[in-house]
MARLUM-867550 format. One line per 5 residues: number of its first residue (from 1); their letters; for each residue x negated, y negated, z of N, C-alpha, C. Coordinates in nm, 4 decimals. Each point is the difference from the previous one (the first is absolute). Layout:
BEGIN
NUM = A = X/Y/Z/X/Y/Z/X/Y/Z | ...
This chain:
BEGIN
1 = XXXXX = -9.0397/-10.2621/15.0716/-0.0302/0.1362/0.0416/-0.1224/-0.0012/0.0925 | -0.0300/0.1071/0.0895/-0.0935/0.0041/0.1136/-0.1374/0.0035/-0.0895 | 0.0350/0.1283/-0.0541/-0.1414/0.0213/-0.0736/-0.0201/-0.1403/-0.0780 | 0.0015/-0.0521/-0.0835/-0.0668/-0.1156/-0.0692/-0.0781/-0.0329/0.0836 | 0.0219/-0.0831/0.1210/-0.0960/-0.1196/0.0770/-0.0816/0.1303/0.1011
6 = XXXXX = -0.0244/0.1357/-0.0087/-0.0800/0.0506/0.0511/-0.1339/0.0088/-0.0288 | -0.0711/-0.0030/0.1391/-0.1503/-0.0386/-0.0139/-0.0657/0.1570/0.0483 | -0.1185/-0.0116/0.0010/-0.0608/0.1303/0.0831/0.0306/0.0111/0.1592 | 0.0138/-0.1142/0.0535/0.0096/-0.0086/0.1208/0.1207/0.0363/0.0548 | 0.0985/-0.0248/-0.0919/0.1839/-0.0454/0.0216/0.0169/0.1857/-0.0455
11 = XXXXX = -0.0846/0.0704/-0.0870/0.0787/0.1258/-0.0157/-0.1203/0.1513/0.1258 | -0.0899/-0.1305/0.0401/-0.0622/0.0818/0.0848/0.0859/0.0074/0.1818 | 0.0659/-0.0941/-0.0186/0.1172/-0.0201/0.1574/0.1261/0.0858/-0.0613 | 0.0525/0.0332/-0.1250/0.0560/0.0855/-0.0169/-0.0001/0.1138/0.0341 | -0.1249/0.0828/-0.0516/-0.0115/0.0841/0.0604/0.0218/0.0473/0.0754
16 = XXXXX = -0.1366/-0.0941/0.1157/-0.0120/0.0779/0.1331/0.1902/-0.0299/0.1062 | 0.0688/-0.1189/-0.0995/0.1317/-0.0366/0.1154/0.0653/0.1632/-0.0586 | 0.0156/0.0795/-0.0715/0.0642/0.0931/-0.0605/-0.0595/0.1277/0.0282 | -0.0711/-0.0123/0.0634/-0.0765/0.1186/0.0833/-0.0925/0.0616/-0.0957 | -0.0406/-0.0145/-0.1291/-0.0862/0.0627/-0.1107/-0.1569/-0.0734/0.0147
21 = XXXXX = -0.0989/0.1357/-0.0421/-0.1434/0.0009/0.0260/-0.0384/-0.0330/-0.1366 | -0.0809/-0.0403/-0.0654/0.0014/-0.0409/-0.1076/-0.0451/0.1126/-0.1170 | -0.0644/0.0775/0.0797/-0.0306/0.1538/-0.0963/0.2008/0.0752/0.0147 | 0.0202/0.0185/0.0841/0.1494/0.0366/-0.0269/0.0863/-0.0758/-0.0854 | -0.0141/-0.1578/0.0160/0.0770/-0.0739/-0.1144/-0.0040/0.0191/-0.1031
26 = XXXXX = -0.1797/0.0378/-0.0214/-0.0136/0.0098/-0.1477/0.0274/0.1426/-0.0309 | 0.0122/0.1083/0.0559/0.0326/0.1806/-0.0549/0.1423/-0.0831/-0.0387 | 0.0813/-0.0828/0.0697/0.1238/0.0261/0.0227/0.0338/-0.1060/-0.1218 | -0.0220/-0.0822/-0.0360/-0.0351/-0.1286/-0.1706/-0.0387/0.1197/-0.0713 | -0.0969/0.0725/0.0032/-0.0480/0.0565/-0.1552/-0.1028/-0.1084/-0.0335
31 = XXXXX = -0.0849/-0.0479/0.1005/-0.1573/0.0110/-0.0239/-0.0546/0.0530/0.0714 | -0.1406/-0.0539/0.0200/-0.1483/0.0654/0.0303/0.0318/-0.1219/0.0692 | -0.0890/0.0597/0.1739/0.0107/-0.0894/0.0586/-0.1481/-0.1280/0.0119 | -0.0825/0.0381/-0.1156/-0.1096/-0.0849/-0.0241/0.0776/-0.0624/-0.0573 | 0.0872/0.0075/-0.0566/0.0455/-0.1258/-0.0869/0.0899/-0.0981/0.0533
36 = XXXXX = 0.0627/0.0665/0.1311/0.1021/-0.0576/0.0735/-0.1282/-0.0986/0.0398 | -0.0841/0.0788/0.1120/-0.1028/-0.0278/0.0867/-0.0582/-0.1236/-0.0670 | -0.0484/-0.0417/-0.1507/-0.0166/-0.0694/-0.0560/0.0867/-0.1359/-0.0330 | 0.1274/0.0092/-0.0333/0.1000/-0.0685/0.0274/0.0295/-0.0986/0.1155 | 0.0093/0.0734/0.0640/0.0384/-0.0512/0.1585/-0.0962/-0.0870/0.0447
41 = XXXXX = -0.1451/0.0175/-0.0607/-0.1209/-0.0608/0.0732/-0.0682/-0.1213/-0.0998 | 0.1179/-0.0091/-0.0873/-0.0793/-0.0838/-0.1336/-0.0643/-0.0098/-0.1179 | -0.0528/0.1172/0.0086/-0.1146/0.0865/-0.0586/0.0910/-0.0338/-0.1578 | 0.0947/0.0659/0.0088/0.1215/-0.0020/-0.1136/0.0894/-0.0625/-0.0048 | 0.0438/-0.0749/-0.1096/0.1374/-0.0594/0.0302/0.0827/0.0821/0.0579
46 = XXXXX = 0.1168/-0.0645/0.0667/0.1501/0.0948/0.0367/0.1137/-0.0237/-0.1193 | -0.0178/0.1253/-0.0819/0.0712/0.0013/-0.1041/0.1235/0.0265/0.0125 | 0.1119/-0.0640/-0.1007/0.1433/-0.0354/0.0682/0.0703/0.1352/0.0023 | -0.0311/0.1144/-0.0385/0.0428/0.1589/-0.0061/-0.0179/-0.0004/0.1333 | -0.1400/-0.0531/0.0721/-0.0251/0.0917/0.1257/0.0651/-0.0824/0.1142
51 = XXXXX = 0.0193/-0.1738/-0.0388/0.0809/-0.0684/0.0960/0.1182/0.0251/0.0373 | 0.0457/0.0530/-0.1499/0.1752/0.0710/0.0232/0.0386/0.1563/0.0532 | -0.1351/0.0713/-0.0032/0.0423/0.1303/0.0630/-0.0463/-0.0133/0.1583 | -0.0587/-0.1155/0.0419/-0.0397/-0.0378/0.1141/0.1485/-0.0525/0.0504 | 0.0370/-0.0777/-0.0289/0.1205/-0.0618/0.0513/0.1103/0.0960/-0.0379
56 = XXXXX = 0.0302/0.0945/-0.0454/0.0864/0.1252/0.0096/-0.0691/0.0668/0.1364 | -0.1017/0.0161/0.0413/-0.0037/0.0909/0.0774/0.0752/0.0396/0.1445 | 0.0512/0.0952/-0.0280/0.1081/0.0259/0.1901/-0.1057/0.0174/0.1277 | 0.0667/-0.0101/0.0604/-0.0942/0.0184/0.1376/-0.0662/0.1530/0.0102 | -0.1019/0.0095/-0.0361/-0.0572/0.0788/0.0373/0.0363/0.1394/0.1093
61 = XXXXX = 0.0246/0.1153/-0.0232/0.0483/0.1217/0.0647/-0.1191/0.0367/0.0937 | -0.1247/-0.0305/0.0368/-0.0999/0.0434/0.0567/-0.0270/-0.1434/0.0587 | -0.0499/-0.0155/0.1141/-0.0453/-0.1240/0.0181/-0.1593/-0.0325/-0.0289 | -0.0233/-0.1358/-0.0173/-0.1507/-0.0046/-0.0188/-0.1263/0.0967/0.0694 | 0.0550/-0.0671/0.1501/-0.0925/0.0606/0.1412/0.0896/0.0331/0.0778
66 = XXXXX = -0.0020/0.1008/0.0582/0.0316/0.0233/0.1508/-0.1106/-0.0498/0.1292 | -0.0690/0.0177/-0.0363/-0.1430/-0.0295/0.1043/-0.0902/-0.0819/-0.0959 | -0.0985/-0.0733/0.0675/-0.0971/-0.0874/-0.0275/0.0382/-0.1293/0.0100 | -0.1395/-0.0835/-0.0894/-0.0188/-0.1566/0.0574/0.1135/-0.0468/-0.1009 | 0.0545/0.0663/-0.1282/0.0497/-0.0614/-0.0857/0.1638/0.0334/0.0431
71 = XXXX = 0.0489/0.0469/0.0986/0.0716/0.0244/0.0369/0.0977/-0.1327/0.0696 | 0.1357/-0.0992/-0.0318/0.0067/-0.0832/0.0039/0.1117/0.0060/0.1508 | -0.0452/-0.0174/0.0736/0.0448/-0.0087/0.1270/0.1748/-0.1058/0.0104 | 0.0804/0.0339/0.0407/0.1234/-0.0893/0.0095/0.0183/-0.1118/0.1668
């Protein structure tokens, strides 16, 4: 399964490839995004609840950015 061998790094390219901000990921999981925010950065383990609602996640209905530096150019 995906989730098992996920790291912080491996569910942080999730994300952003799925178009989700990490405060939206987390309204959209059913946490707090300090805790995501925490997660993602090490701070906390990545607990296997949050690896598996990470790897459920659909592509995102809003995109990250429209404008700015974080905005990923094709």
């Amino acid at each position: 399964m995906v989730s098992e061998n996920m790291d912080s790094n491996k569910a942080k390219k999730i994300l952003r490839s799925r178009g989700w901000s990490w405060k939206r990921a987390a309204e959209h999981m059913g946490y707090s995004y300090i805790h995501v925010a925490f997660m993602l950065t090490g701070r906390r383990p990545l607990s296997a609840p949050a690896r598996e609602r990470i790897a459920a996640l659909p592509q995102s209905p809003v995109p990250y950015r429209n404008i700015g530096f974080a905005l990923k150019s094709k």
